[in-house]
C-alpha positions as CSV (number, residue, x, y, z in Angstrom):
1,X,-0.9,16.3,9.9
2,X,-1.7,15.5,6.3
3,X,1.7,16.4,4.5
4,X,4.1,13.9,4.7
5,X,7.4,14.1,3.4
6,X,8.9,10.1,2.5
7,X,12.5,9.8,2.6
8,X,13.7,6.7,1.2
9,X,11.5,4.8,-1.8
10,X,12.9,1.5,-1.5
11,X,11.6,-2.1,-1.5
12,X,10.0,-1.2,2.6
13,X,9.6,2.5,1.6
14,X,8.1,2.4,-1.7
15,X,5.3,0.5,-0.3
16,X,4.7,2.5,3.0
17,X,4.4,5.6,1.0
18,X,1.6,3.9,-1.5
19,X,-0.3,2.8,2.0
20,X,-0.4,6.6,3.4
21,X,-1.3,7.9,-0.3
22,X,-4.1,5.4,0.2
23,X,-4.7,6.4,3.8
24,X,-5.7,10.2,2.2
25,X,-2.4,11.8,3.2
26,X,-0.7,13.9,0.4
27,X,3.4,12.7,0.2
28,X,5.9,13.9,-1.2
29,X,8.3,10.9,-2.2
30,X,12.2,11.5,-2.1
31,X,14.7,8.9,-3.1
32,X,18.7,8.7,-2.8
33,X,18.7,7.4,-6.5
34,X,16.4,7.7,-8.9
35,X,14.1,5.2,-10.9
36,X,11.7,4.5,-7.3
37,X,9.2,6.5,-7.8
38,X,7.1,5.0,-10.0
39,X,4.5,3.0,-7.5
40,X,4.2,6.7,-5.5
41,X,3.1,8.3,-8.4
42,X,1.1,6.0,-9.6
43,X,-0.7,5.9,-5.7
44,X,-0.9,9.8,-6.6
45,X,2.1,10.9,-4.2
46,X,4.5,13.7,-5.8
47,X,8.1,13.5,-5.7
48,X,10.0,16.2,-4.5
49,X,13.9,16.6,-6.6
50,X,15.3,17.2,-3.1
51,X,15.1,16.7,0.8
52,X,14.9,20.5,1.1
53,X,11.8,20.3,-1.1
54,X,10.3,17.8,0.2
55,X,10.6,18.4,3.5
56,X,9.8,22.3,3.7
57,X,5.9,22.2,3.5
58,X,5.6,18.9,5.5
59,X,3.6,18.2,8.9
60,X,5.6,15.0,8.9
61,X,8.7,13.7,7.9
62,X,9.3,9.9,7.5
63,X,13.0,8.3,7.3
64,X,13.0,4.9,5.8
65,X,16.6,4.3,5.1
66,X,19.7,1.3,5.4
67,X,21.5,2.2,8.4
68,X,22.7,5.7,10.7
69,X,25.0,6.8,7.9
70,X,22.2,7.3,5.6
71,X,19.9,8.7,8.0
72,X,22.9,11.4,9.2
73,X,23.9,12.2,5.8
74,X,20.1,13.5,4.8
75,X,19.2,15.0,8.5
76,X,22.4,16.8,9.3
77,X,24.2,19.6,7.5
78,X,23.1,22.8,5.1
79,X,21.1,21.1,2.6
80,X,19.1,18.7,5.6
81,X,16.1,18.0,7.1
82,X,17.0,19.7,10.6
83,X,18.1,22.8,8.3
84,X,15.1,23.1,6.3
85,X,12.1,21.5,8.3
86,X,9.8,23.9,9.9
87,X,9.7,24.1,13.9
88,X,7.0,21.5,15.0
89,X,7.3,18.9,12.4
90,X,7.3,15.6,13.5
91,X,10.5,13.5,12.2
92,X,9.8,10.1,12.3
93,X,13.2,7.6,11.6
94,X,11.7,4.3,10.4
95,X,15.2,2.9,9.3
96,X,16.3,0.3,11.9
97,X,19.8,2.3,13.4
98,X,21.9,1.8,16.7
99,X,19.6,3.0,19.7
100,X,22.4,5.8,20.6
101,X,22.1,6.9,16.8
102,X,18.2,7.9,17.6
103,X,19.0,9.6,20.7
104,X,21.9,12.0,18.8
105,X,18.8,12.1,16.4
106,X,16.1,13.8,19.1
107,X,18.7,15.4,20.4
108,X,19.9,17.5,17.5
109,X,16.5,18.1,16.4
110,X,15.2,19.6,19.6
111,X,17.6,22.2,19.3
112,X,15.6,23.1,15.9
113,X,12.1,22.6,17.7
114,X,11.5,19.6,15.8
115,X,10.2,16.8,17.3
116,X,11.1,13.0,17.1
117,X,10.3,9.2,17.0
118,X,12.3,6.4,16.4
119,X,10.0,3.9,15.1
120,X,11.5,0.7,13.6
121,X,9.3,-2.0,11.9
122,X,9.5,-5.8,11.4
123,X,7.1,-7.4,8.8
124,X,9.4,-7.3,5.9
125,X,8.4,-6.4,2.5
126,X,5.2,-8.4,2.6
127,X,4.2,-6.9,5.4
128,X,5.3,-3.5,4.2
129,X,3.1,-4.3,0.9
130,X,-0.1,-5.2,3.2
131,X,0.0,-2.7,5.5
132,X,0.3,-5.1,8.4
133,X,4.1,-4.3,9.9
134,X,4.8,-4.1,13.3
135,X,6.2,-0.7,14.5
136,X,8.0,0.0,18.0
137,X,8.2,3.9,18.9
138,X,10.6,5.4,20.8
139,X,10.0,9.2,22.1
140,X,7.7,11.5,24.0
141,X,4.0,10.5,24.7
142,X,2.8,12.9,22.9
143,X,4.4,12.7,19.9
144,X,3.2,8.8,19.9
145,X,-0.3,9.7,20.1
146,X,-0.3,12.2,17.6
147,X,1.5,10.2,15.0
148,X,-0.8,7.2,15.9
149,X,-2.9,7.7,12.8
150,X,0.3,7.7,10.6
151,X,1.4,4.2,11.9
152,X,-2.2,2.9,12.4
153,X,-2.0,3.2,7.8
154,X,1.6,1.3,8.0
155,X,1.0,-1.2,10.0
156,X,-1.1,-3.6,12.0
157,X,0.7,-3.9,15.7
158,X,1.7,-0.5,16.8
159,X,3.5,0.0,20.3
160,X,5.2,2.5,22.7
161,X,7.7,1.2,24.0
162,X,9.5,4.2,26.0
163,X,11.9,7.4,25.7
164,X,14.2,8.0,22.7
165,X,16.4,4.8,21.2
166,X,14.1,2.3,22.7
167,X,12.0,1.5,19.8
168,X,15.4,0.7,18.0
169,X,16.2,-1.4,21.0
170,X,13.1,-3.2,20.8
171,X,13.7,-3.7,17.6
172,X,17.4,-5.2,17.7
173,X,15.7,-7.7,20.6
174,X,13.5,-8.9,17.6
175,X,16.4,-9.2,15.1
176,X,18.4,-10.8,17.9
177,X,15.5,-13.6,18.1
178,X,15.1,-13.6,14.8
179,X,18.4,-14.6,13.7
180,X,18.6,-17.7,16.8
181,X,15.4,-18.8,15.5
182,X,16.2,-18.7,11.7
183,X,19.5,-20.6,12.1
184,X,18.0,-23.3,14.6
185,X,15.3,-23.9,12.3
186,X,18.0,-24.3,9.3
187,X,19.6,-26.5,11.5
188,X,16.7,-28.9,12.5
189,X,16.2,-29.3,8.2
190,X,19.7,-30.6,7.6
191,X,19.4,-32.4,11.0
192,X,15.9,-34.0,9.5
193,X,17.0,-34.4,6.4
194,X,20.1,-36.7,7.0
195,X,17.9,-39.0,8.9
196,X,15.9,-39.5,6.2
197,X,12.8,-38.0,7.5
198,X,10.0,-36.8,5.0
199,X,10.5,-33.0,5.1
200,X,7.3,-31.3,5.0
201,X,6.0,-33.9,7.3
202,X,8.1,-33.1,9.8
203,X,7.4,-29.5,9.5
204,X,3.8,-30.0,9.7
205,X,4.4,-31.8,12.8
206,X,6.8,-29.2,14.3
207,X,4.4,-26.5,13.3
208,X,1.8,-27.8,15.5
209,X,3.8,-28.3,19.1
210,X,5.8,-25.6,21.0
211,X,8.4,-25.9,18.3
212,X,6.2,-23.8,16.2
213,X,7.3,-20.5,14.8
214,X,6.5,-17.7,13.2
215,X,10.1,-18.3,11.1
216,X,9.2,-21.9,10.6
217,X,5.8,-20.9,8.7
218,X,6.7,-18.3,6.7
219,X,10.4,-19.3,5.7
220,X,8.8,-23.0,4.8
221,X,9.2,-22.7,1.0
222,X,12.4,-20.9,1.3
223,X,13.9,-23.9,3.1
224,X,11.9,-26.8,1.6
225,X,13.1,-25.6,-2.0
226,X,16.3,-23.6,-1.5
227,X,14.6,-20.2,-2.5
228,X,16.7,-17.7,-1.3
229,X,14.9,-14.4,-2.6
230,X,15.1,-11.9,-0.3
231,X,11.7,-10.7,1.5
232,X,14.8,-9.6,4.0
233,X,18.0,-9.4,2.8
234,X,21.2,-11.4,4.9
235,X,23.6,-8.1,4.3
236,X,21.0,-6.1,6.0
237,X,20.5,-9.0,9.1
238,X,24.4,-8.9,9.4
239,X,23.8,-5.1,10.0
240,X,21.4,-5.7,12.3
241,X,23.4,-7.8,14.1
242,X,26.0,-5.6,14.7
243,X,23.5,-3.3,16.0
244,X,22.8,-6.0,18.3
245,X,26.0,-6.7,19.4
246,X,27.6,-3.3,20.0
247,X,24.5,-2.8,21.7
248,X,24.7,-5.5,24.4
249,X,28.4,-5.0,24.9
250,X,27.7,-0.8,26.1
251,X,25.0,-2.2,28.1
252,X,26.7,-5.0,29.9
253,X,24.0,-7.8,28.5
254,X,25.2,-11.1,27.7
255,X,23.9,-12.3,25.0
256,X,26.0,-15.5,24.0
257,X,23.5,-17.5,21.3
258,X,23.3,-14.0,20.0
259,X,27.3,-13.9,19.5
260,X,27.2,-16.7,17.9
261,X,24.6,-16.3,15.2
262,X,26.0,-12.9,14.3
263,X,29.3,-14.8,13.3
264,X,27.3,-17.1,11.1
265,X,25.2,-14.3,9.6
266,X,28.5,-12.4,8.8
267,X,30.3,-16.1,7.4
268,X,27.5,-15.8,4.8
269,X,28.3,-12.5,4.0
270,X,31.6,-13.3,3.7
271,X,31.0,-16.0,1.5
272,X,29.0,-14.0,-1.1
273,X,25.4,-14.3,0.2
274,X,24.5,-10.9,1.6
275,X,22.0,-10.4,-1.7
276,X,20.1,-13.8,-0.4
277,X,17.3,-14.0,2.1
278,X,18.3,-14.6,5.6
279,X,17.4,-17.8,5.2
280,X,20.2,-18.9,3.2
281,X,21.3,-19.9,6.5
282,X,20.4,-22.6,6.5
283,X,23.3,-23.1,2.8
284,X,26.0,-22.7,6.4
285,X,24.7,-25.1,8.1
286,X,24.8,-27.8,5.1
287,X,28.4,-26.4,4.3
288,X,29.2,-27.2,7.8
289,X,27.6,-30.7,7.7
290,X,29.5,-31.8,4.5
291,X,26.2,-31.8,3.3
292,X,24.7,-31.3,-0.5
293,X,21.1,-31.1,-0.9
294,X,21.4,-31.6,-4.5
């Protein structure tokens, strides 16, 4: 498998596809709008002027796209990937999409003889850049193990976690934690910072006990100075969290913390912010506290 067609040459996708051109593999780059192809070429990938082309010759075909609707619109249909992708390519969706989305996915393309993982990644663009995102597969065995050497050049924690749809479920699990995480930890700085506590001594101090977090390290700078450029976008985490919620609801899960922080995700959304980095939760919590950290 050394052909791999790249759907999708945005700010996670652009950077994937530059890691496989470095892992030896030849891709073909295609984008929904143009002007993204410049880091792939320059990697020495090829672009391809449309998913027929690029996906005719490939071994593998790689999704990396915002949400189902963009993922149906360039796998279904005349002009497709299940139309023009040859019988016993892998098709690998890397786009985060409701868990009964992948499974119409696999579904559909077994019909065609082509085969299919759902494989969701967290890591952001940073870890998108580095090579080091974490990927959870959903699908058959075999298909895992095959496309093992595909992931293993995206990123650095790669795991099967089960049949079709559950690597997207996995993967709203970890934007449902996410989000909890991200808005208690915006909380605790408007909590600290009203008392009059030194900032980034209190996070050095939280950092080191079981309050600790992967959020409260890496989203320090964003919350010490207000930075809200997006490594991870808020209109994309609102998204997710309606992933998350439809999701629990066909399931019967309750998942009431998880309510809650999808309606403050989608109050910053509403209020403008969905260009910011999730983190600009933490602007909520000081509109809530009558708060102005100016």
């Amino acid at each position: 498998m050394k052909t791999i067609a790249f759907l999708g040459l945005g700010t996670m996708g652009s950077p994937m596809a530059v890691n496989l051109c470095k892992a030896g593999y030849t891709v073909n780059g295609w984008n929904r709008s143009a002007g993204k192809s410049g880091p792939l070429l320059a990697a020495g990938g090829r672009t391809a002027e449309s998913v027929r082309a690029a996906v005719r010759d490939a071994d593998v075909v790689i999704t990396m796209l915002p949400d189902a609707p963009q993922v149906a619109a360039i796998a279904y249909g005349p002009e497709g990937i299940l139309a023009h992708a040859r019988p016993g390519t892998l098709l690998i969706d890397m786009s985060t999409i409701a868990p009964r989305s992948s499974v119409e996915l696999a579904d559909a393309a077994a019909k065609k003889r082509i085969r299919v993982l759902d494989a969701p990644v967290a890591g952001g663009e940073t870890g998108a850049i580095e090579g080091m995102l974490s990927i959870m597969v959903g699908g058959e065995g075999d298909d895992f193990e095959a496309a093992k050497p595909v992931f293993e050049a995206l990123g650095r924690t790669v795991t099967h976690c089960g049949a079709h749809g559950l690597g997207q479920t996995v993967k709203a699990a970890n934007q449902l934690v996410l989000a909890i995480n991200m808005q208690a930890c915006a909380e605790a700085v408007v909590f600290l910072e009203k008392s009059g506590v030194d900032l980034e001594a209190a996070f050095d101090v939280l950092s080191g006990g079981l309050a600790g977090s992967n959020v409260l390290t890496r989203k320090r700078t964003n919350f010490l100075r207000r930075d809200y450029t997006p490594s991870f976008a808020m209109g994309l985490h609102h998204k997710d969290m309606g992933i998350v919620t439809d999701t629990a609801r066909a399931i019967g899960a309750s998942i009431p913390l998880g309510g809650l922080a999808a309606q403050l995700v989608a109050s910053s959304v509403a209020r403008g912010e969905a260009a910011l980095d999730h983190s600009a939760l933490l602007h909520g919590v000081e509109l809530l506290s009558g708060y102005d950290h100016e």
